[in-house]
C-alpha positions as CSV (number, residue, x, y, z in Angstrom):
1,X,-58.8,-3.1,-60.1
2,X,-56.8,-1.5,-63.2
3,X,-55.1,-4.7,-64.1
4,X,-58.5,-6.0,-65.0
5,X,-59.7,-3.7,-67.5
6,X,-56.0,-2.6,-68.6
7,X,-54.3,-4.3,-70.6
8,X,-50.3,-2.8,-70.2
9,X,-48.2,-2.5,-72.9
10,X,-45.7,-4.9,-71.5
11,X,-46.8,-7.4,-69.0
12,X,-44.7,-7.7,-65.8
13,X,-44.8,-11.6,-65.2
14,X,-44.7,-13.5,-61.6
15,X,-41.5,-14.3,-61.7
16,X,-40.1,-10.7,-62.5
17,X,-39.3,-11.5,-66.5
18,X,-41.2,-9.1,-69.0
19,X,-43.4,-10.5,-71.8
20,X,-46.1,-9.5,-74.5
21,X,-48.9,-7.2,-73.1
22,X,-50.4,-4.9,-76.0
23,X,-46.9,-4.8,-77.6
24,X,-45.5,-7.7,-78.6
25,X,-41.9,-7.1,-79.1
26,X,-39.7,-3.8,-78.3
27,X,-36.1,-2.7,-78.7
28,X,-34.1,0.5,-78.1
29,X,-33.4,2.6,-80.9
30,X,-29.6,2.6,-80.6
31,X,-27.4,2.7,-78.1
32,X,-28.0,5.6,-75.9
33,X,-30.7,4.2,-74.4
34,X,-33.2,7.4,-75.1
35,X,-35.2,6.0,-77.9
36,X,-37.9,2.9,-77.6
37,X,-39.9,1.7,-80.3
38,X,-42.8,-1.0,-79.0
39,X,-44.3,-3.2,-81.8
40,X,-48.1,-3.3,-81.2
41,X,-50.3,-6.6,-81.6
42,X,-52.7,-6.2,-84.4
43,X,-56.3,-7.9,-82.7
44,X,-55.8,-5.3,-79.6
45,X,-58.8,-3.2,-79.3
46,X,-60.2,-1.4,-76.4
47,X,-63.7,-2.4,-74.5
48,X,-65.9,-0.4,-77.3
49,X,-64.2,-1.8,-80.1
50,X,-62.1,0.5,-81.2
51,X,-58.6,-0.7,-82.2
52,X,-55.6,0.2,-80.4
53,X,-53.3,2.1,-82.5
54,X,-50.0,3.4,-81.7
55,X,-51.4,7.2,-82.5
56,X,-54.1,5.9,-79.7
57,X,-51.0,4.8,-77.3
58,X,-49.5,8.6,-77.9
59,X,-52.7,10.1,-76.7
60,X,-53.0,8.0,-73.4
61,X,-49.5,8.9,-73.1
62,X,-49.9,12.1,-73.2
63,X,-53.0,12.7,-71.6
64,X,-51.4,10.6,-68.7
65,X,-48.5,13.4,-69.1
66,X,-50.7,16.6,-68.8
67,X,-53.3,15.1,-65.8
68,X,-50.2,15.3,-63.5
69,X,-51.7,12.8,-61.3
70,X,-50.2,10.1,-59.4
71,X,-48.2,8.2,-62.0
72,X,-46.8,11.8,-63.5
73,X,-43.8,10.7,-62.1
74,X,-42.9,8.2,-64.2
75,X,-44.9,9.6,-67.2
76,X,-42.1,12.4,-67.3
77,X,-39.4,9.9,-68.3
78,X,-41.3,9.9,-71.8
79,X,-41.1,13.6,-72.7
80,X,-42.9,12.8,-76.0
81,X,-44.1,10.0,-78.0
82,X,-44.4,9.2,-81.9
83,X,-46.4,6.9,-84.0
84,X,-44.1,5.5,-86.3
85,X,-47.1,3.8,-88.3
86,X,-50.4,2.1,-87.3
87,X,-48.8,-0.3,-85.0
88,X,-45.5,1.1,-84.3
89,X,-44.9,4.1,-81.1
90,X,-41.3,5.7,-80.4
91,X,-41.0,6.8,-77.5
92,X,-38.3,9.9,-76.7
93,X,-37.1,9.3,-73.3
94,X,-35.4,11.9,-71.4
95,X,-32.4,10.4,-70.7
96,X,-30.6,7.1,-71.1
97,X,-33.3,4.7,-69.3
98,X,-32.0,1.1,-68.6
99,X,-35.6,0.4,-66.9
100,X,-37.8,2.2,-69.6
101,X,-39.5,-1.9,-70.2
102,X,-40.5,-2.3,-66.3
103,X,-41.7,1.1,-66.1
104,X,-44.2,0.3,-68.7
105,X,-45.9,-2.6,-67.5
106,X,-48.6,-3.3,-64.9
107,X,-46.8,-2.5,-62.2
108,X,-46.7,0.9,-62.6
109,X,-49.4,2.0,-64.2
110,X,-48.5,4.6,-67.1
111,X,-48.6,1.3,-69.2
112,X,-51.9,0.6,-69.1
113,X,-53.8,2.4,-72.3
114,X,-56.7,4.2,-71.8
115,X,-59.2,4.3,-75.2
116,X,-60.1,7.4,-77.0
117,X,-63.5,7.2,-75.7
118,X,-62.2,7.6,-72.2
119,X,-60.1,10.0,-73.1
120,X,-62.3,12.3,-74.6
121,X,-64.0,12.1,-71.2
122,X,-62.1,11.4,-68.6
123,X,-64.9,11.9,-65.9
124,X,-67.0,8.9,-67.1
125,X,-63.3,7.0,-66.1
126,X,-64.9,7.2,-62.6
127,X,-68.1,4.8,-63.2
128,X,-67.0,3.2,-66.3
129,X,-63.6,1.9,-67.7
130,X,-62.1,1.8,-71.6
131,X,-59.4,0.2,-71.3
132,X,-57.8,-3.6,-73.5
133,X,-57.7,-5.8,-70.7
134,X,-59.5,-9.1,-70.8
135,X,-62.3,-7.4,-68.5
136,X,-64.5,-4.5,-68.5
137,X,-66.3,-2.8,-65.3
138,X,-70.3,-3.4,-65.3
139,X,-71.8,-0.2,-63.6
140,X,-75.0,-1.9,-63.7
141,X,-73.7,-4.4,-61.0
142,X,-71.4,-2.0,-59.2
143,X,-71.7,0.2,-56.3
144,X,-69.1,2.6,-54.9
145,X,-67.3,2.1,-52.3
146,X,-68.9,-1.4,-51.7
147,X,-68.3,-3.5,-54.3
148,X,-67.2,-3.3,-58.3
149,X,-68.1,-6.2,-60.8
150,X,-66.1,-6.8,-63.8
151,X,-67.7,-8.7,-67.1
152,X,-65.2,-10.3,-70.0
153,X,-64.4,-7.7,-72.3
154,X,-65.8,-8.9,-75.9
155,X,-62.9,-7.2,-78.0
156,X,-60.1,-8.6,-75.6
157,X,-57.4,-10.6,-78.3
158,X,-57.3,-14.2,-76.0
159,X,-60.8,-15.0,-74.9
160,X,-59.0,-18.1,-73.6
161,X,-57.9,-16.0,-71.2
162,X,-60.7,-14.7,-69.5
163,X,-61.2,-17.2,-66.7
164,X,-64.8,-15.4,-65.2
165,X,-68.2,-14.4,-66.2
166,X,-67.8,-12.1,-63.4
167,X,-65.2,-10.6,-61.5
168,X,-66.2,-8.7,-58.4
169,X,-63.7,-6.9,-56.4
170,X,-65.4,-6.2,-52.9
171,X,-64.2,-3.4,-50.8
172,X,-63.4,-4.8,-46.8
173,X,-61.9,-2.4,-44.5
174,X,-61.2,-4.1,-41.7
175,X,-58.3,-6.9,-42.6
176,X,-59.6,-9.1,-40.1
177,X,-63.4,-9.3,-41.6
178,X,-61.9,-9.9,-44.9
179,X,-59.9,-12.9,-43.2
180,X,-63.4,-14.2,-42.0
181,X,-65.0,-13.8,-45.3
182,X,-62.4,-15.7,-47.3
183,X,-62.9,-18.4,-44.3
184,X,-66.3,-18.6,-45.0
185,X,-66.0,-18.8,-48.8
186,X,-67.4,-15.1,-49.7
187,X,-64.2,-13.8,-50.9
188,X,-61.3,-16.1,-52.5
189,X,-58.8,-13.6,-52.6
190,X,-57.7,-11.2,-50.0
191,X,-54.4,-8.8,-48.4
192,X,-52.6,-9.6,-45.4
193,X,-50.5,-8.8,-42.8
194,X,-47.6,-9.8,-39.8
195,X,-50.5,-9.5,-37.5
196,X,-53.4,-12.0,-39.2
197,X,-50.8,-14.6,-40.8
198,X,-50.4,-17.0,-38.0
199,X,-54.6,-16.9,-38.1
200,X,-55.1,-17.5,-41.6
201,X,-52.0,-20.5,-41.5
202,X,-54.5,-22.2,-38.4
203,X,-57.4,-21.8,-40.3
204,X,-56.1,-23.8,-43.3
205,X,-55.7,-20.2,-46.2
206,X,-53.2,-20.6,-48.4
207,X,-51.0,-18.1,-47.4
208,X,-48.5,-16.2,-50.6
209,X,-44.9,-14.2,-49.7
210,X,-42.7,-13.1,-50.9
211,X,-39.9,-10.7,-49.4
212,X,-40.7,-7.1,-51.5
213,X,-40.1,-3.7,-49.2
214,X,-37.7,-2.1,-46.5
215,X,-39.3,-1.6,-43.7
216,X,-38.3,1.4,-41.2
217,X,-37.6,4.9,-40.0
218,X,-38.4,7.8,-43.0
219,X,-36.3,10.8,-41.2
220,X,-38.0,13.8,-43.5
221,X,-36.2,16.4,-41.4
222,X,-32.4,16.3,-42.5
223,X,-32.5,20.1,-42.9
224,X,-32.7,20.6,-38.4
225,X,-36.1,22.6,-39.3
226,X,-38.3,20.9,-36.9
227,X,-35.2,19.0,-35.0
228,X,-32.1,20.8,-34.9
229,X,-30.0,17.6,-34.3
230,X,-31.1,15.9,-37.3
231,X,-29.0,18.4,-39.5
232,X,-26.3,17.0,-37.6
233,X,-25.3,13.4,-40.3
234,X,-23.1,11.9,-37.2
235,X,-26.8,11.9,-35.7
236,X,-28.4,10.5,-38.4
237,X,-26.2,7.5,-38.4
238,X,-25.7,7.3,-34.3
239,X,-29.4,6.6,-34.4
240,X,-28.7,4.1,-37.3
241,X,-26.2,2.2,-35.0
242,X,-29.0,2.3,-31.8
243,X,-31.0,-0.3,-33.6
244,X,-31.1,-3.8,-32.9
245,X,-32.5,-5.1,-36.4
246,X,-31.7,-8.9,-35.8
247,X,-34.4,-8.2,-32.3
248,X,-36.9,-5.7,-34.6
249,X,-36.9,-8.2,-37.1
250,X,-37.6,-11.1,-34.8
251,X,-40.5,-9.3,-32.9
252,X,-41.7,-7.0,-36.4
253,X,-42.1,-9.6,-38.8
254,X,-41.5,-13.2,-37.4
255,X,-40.5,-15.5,-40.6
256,X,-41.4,-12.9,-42.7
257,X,-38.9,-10.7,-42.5
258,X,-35.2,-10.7,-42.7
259,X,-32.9,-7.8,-41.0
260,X,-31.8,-5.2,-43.6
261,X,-30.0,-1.7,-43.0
262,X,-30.1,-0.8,-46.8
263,X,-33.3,1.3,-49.0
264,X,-32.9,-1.9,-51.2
265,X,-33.3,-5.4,-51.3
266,X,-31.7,-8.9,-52.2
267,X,-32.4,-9.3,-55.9
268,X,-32.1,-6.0,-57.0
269,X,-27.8,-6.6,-57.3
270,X,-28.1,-4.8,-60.5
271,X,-30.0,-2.0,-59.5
272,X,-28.6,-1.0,-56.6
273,X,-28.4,-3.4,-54.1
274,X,-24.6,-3.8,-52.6
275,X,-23.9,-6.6,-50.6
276,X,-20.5,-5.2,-50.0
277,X,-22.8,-2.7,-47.2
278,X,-24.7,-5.5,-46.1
279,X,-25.2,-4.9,-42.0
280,X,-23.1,-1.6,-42.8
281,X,-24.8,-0.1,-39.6
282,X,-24.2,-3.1,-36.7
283,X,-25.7,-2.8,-33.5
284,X,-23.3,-0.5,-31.1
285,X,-24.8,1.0,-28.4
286,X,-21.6,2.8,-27.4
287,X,-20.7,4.0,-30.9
288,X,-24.4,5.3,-30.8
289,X,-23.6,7.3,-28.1
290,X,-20.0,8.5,-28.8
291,X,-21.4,9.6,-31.8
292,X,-24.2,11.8,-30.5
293,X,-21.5,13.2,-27.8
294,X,-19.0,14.1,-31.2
295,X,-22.1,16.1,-32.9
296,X,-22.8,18.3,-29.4
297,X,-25.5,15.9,-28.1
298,X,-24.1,13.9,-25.1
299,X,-27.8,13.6,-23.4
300,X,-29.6,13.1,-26.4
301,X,-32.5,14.9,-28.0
302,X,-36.2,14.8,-28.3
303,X,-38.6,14.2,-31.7
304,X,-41.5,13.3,-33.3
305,X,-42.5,9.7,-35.1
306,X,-45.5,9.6,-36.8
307,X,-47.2,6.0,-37.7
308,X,-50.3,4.7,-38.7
309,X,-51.1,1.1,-38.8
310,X,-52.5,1.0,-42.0
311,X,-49.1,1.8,-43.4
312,X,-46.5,-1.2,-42.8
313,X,-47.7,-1.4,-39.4
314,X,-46.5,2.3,-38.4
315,X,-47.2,2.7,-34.8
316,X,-45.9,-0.7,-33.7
317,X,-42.7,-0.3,-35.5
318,X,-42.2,3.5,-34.2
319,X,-42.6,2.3,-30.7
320,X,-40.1,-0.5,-31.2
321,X,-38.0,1.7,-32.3
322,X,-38.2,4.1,-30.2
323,X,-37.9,2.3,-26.9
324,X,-34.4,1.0,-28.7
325,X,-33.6,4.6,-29.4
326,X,-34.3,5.8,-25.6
327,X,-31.0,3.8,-25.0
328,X,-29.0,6.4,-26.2
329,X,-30.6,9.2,-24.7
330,X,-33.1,9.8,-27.6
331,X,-36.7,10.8,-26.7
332,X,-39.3,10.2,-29.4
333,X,-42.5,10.7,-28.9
334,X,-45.4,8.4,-31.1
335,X,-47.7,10.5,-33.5
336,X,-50.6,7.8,-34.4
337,X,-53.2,8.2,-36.7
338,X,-55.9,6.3,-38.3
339,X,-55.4,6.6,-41.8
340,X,-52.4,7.5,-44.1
341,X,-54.6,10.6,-45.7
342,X,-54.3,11.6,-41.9
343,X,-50.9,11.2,-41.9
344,X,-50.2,12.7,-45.0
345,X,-51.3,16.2,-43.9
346,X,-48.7,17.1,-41.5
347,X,-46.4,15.1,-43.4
348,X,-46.2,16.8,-46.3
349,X,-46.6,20.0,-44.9
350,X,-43.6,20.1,-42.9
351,X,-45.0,19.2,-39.7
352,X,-43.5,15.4,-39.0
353,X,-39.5,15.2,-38.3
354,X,-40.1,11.5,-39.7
355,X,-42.1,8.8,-39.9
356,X,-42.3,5.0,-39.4
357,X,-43.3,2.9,-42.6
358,X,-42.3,1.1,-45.7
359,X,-41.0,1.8,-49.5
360,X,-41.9,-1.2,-52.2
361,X,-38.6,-2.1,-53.5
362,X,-37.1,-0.4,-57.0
363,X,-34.5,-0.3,-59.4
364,X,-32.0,2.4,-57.8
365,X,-32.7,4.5,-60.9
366,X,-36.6,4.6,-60.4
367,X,-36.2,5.2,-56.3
368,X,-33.6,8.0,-56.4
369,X,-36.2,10.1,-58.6
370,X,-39.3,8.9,-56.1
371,X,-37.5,9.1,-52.8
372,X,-33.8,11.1,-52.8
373,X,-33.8,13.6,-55.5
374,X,-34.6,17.0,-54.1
375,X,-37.7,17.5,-56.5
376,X,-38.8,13.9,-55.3
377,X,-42.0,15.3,-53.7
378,X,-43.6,13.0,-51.0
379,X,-40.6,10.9,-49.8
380,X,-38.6,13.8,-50.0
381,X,-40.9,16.8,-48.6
382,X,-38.3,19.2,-46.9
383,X,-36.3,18.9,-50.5
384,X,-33.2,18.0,-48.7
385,X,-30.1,17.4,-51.5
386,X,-26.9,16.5,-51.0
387,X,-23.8,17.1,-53.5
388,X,-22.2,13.8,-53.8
389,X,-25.4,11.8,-53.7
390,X,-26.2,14.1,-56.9
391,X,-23.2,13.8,-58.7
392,X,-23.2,9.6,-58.0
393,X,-26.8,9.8,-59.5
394,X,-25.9,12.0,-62.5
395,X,-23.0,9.7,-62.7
396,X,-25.0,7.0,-63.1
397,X,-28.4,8.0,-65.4
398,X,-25.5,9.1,-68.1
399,X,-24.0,5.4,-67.7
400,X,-25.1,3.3,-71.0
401,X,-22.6,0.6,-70.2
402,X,-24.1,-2.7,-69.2
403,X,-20.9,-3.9,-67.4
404,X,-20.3,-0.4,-65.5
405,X,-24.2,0.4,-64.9
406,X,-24.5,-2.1,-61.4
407,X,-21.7,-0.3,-59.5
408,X,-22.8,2.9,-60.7
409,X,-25.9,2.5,-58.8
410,X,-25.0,0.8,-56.2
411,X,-22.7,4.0,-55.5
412,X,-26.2,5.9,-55.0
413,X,-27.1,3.6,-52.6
414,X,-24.2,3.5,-50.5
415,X,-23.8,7.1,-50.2
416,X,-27.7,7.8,-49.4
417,X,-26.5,5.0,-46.6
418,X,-23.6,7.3,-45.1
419,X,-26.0,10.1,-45.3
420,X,-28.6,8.0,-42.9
421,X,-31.5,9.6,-44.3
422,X,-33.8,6.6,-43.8
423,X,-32.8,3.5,-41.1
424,X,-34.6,0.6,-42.7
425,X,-34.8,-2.1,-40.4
426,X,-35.8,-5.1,-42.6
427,X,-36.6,-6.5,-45.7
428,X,-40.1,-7.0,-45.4
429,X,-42.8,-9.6,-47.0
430,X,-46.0,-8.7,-49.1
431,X,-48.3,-11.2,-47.7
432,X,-51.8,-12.3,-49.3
433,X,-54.2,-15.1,-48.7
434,X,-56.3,-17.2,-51.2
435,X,-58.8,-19.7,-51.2
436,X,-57.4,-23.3,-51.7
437,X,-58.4,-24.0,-55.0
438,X,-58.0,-20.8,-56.5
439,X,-54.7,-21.0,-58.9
440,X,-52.7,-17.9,-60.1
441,X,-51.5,-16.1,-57.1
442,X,-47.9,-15.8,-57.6
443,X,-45.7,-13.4,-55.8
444,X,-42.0,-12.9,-56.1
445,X,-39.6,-9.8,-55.0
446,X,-39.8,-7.9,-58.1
447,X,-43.5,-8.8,-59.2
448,X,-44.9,-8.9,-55.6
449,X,-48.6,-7.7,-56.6
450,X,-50.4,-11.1,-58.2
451,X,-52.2,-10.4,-61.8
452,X,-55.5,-10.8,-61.0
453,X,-56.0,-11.5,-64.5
454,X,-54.6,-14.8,-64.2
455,X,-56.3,-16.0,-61.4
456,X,-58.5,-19.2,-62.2
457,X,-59.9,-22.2,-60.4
């Protein structure tokens, strides 16, 4: 819904590239990597009119900054911003940020201007939208919660571009009522999931993939707060070995999922990945169990999983991992609930040892901030740190060299892997269906979310 009305400054193509989005060309400063100037196109201007300056970019920026909402985490990596001249910003990063481009485009968010009109009142932003993008919301047509309908923005710089008169993005709850819409030709465009795919293949739906997350076991409690054995990292990683992630895979995800013990994915070699740790944790029942006997735990231990199914499929996944864990002696009980806000509550406050779920696949040096720095916040909620993970991390934001920077990362990853903190199970697909003729819909594992700005028929 944000990609329609705004416009980012750098657009995050299908195929993972970065092109021209309201800047048309952009370069570091020098070779520190803390300084990045962004060359604005002249014909931008926002729904109203107004023109899109780079003193205009500062202010979204910073407004963006001082709201603290969900994007404030990447936000902070721009401590403060300067317009050079009308159509030139600088942005002062707050440390040497190899991954500066990506962060600003779609994808994330923070790149997507907001005008000065919405800015100097941000309520309206609820019922109205001021942003560049080829589209602009019509509250006229609109009703919350039900549907929203977009209309061509008059100002946008390509009206070649704009492929509808209207673009209505209808809210569907229940996945499989959205598959029986798009079969009926009310919808052309919908999410989907492990469990629908098969249905939507039979019933002729284009079906787009593309392999994109890490599917597993979140294990929040690494402190022994809740579940004294967790503390315990010989544990953590005996519970690592329990799983049989060929077998998960094969049941979990069918063809749409390949096994995985790693918080990255294949394609992300260069920022993070290591294929040198590839099926690091093999299946071993015994060395499960040997394992929990070494760390005082020869009968095993009891815990809490929490899932929803509106998150990666939570409860299923928690259960199938669970019955593999019961091998070795280790009791979890299955926490469901309906919605993820549900879950969020105990989850955040300390009540849930872990969780079953999934984590959209990162550059190493955007994930470590979101999911293992102490200060991380939701995928990190009991703070738990760890002095070699930090000092590989430090190690590796202060690395400006291009040949070192891979390994550097990947050192991240392989020692959040020894810690066990998380036991991903498999590289997982984002899966989507459209309506045969509709053209545009393309997925791939870094740009896994389609621009619905280039859809067309």
């Amino acid at each position: 819904m944000f990609d329609l009305a705004y416009a980012p400054l750098i657009s995050l193509n299908a195929d993972g590239t970065l092109g021209p989005g309201l800047a048309t060309s952009w370069n570091y400063t020098d070779q520190t990597l803390t300084g990045f100037e962004l060359h604005l196109r002249p014909d931008a201007k926002f729904s109203d009119g107004t023109a899109v300056t780079a003193q205009s970019v500062v202010n979204s920026l910073q407004h963006e900054r001082e709201a603290n909402g969900p994007v404030a985490i990447y936000v902070n990596e721009i401590p403060s911003a300067t317009a050079v001249d009308a159509s030139t910003v600088l942005l002062h990063l707050k440390r040497a940020d190899p991954q500066i481009g990506l962060l600003l485009t779609q994808r994330f968010l923070i790149g997507e201007m907001v005008g000065p009109t919405g800015l100097a009142n941000p309520t309206k932003l609820g019922t109205t939208t001021d942003g560049a993008g080829p589209y602009m919301l019509d509250p006229s047509s609109t009703v919350a919660n039900d549907h929203y309908t977009y209309v061509p923005n008059p100002h946008y710089w390509d009206q070649s571009a704009i492929h509808f008169k209207t673009f209505t993005v209808k809210v569907i709850a229940n996945p499989q009522t959205a598959l029986n819409a798009l079969k009926q030709g009310q919808i052309a465009y919908t999410g989907g999931s492990f469990a629908t795919v098969d249905t939507a293949k039979s019933q002729g739906l284009t079906v787009n993939s593309t392999l994109s997350s890490w599917y597993g076991v979140f294990l929040w409690d690494r402190t022994g707060a809740l579940v004294p054995a967790l503390k315990n990292i010989q544990v953590r990683q005996a519970l690592e070995y329990a799983l049989d992630r060929p077998g998960l895979t094969k049941a979990l995800f069918g063809s749409y999922g390949v096994p995985n013990d790693q918080i990255s994915i294949a394609g992300y070699e260069k920022d993070g990945y290591d294929p040198a740790y590839e099926s690091h944790y093999t299946y071993d029942v015994a060395k499960a169990k040997s394992l929990l006997a070494a760390a005082g735990y020869p009968n095993g231990f009891s815990m809490t999983l929490g899932g929803t199914l509106a998150y990666g499929n939570g409860v299923v996944m928690a259960q199938a991992v669970a019955d593999q864990w019961a091998k070795i002696g280790v009791k979890a009980k299955i926490q469901a609930y309906p919605t993820i806000p549900d879950m969020l509550t105990p989850w955040l406050g300390k009540k849930l040892p872990g969780i079953a779920g999934f984590y959209d696949a990162q550059p190493m040096f955007i994930e470590y901030g979101q999911a293992l720095d102490p200060k991380a916040g939701t995928f990190n909620p009991f703070e738990t740190s760890d002095p070699q993970l930090t000092a590989a991390a430090a190690a590796a934001y202060s690395d400006t060299d291009a040949t070192t920077l891979p390994a550097a990362w990947r050192a991240v990853t392989d020692r959040a892997m020894d810690l066990a903190w998380y036991d991903p199970i498999a590289t997982g697909a984002t899966i989507d269906y459209s309506a045969k003729d509709l053209q545009g819909v393309a997925l791939s594992p870094t740009s896994f979310v389609p621009d619905p700005t280039r859809f067309h028929y």
